[in-house]
N, C-alpha and C positions, 0 to 999 in steps of 0.2 A: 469574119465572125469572131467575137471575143478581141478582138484586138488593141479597142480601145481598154478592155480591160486591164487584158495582158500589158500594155505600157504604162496603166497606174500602178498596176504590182511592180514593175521594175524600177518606176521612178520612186517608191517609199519603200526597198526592198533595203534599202541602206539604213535605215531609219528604223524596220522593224524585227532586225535581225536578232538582234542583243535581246528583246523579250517574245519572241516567237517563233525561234527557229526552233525549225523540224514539226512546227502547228503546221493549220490547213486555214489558209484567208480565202475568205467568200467577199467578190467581188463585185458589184452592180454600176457598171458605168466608170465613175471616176469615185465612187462611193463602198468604203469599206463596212463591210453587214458583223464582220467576226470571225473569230481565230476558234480554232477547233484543236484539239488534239485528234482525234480521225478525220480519213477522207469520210467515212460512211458518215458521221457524223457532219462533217462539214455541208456533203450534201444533201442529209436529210435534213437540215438546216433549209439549204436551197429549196427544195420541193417544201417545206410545211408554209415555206411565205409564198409559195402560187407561183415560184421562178419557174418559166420556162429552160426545157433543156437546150443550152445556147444563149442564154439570156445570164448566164453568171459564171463567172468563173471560179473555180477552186481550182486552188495554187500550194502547192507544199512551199513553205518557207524556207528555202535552203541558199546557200551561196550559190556564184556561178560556176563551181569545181565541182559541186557536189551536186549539181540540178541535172533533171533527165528529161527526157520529153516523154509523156505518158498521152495517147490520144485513146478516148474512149469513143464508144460507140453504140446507137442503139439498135445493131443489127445484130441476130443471132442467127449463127451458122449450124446446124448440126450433120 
């Protein structure tokens, strides 16, 4: 899931460093939707165009020194 995404963000990650780092890119496919300054934003972005959860990626734009993995979820525990 996401993967094909995930390896468009890393093959234009070189490309969109110098004007977007540390934004948030919303992903559809091989198709870039837009750069965010928040994730919230990035993703309410996602949900107001009917993107399903799993159907887009947001990416923080950072190098590979400075990238983490963040996995969300829509389960809640209490």
């Amino acid at each position: 899931m996401l993967e094909r995404e995930y390896q468009h963000y890393k093959s234009i990650l070189k490309d969109i460093l110098k004007d977007h780092h540390g934004e948030y890119v919303v992903i559809v496919g091989e198709e870039v939707k837009g750069y965010f300054p928040t994730l919230e934003g990035a993703y309410t972005y996602g949900q107001a165009n009917n993107y399903e959860v799993g159907d887009f990626l947001v990416q923080q734009v950072l190098t590979d020194d400075e990238s983490t993995s963040i996995y969300h979820s829509r389960v809640f525990i209490s």
